[in-house]
C-alpha positions as a printed NumPy array, in Angstrom:
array([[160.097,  83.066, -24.889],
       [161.762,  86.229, -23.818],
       [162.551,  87.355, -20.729],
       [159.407,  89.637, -20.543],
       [157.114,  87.679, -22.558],
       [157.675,  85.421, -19.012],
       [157.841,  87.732, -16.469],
       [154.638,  90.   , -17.885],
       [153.005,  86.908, -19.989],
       [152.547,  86.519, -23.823],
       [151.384,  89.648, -25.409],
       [147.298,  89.538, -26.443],
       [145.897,  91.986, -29.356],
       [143.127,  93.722, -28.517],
       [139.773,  94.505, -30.165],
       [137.068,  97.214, -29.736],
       [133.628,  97.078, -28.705],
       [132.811,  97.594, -32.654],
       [135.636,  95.162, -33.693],
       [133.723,  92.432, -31.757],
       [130.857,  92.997, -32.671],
       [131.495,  92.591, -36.287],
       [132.927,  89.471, -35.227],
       [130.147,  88.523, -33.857],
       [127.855,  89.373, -37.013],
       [129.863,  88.553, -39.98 ],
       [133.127,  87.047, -38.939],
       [134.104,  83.599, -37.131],
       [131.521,  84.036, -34.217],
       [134.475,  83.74 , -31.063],
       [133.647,  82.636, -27.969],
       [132.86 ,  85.791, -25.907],
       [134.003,  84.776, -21.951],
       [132.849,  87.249, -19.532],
       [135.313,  87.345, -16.207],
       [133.576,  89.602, -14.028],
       [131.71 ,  88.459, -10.79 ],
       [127.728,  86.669, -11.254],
       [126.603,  90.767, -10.031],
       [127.866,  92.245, -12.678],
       [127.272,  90.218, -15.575],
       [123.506,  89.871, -14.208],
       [123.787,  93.694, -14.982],
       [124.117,  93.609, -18.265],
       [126.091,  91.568, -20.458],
       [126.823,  90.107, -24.514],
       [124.332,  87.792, -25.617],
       [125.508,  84.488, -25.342],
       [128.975,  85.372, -23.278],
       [129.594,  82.69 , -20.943],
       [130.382,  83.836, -17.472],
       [133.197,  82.372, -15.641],
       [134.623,  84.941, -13.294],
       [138.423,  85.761, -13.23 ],
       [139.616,  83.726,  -9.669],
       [137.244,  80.663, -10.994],
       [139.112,  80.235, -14.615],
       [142.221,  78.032, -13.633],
       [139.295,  75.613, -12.566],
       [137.391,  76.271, -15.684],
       [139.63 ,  76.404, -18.373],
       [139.126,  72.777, -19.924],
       [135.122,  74.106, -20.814],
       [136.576,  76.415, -23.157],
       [136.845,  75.456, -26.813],
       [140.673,  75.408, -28.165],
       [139.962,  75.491, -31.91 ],
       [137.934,  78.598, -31.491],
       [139.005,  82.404, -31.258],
       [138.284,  83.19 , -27.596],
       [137.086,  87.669, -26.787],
       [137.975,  88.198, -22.758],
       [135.7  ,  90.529, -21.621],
       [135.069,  92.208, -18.721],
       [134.058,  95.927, -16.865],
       [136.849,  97.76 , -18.339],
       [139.274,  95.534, -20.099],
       [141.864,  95.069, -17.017],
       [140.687,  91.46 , -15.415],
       [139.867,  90.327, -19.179],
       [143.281,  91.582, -19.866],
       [145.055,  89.142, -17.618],
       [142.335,  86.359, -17.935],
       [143.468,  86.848, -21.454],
       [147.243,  86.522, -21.014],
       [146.614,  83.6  , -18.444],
       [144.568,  81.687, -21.761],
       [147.491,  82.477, -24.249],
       [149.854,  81.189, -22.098],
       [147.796,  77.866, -22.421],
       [147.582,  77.987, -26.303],
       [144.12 ,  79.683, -26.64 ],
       [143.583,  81.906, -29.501],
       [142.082,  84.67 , -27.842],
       [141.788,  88.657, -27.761],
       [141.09 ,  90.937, -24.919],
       [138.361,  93.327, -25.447],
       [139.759,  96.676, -24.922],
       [137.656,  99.239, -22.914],
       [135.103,  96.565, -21.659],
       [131.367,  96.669, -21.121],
       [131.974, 100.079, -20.224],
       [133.603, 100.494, -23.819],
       [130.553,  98.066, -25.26 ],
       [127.723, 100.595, -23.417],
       [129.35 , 102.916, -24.922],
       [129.236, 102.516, -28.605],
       [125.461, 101.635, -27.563],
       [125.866,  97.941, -28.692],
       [123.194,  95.828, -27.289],
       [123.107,  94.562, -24.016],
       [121.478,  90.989, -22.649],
       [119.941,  90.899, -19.077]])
């Protein structure tokens, strides 16, 4: 590993609000894991994301499936962002969803309450 890969953490690719949702539809259905708080998600959220919030998922990370791509989500794409970077540091395949729920509202994909 290099010497920022450890100082900053393994770098994630993102996807868009539209990139995951074709995922979702046609490609290899990932795992969507929602980091925000139990408030927020009850807002408004991606059907079937599984809600773990960000300080809870060192506890939580042996529910999560490791043969399956894993989408971080959160508001904006900052706490899934290092909730991301703390999975691939673990071995998860995973992507951070870039933008958020904010970026999901957006592009007026549909939303789960």
């Amino acid at each position: 590993m290099s010497f920022l890969s450890n100082l900053f953490g393994p770098t994630v690719p993102n996807l868009t609000a539209t990139e995951v949702s074709e995922k979702l539809k046609f490609g290899k259905h990932p795992f969507i894991l929602d980091v925000r708080q139990p408030d927020e998600y009850r807002q408004g959220h991606i059907a079937g994301a599984k809600l773990i919030p960000l300080g809870e998922l060192r506890r939580q990370m042996a529910e999560l499936p490791k043969g399956r791509e894993i989408v971080c989500v959160c508001a904006s794409g900052s706490r899934s962002g290092s909730a991301s970077k703390a999975l691939a540091k673990e071995g998860f395949t995973v992507f951070n969803m870039q933008g958020g729920m904010m970026a999901w509202r957006q592009a007026k994909l549909p939303i789960q309450k």
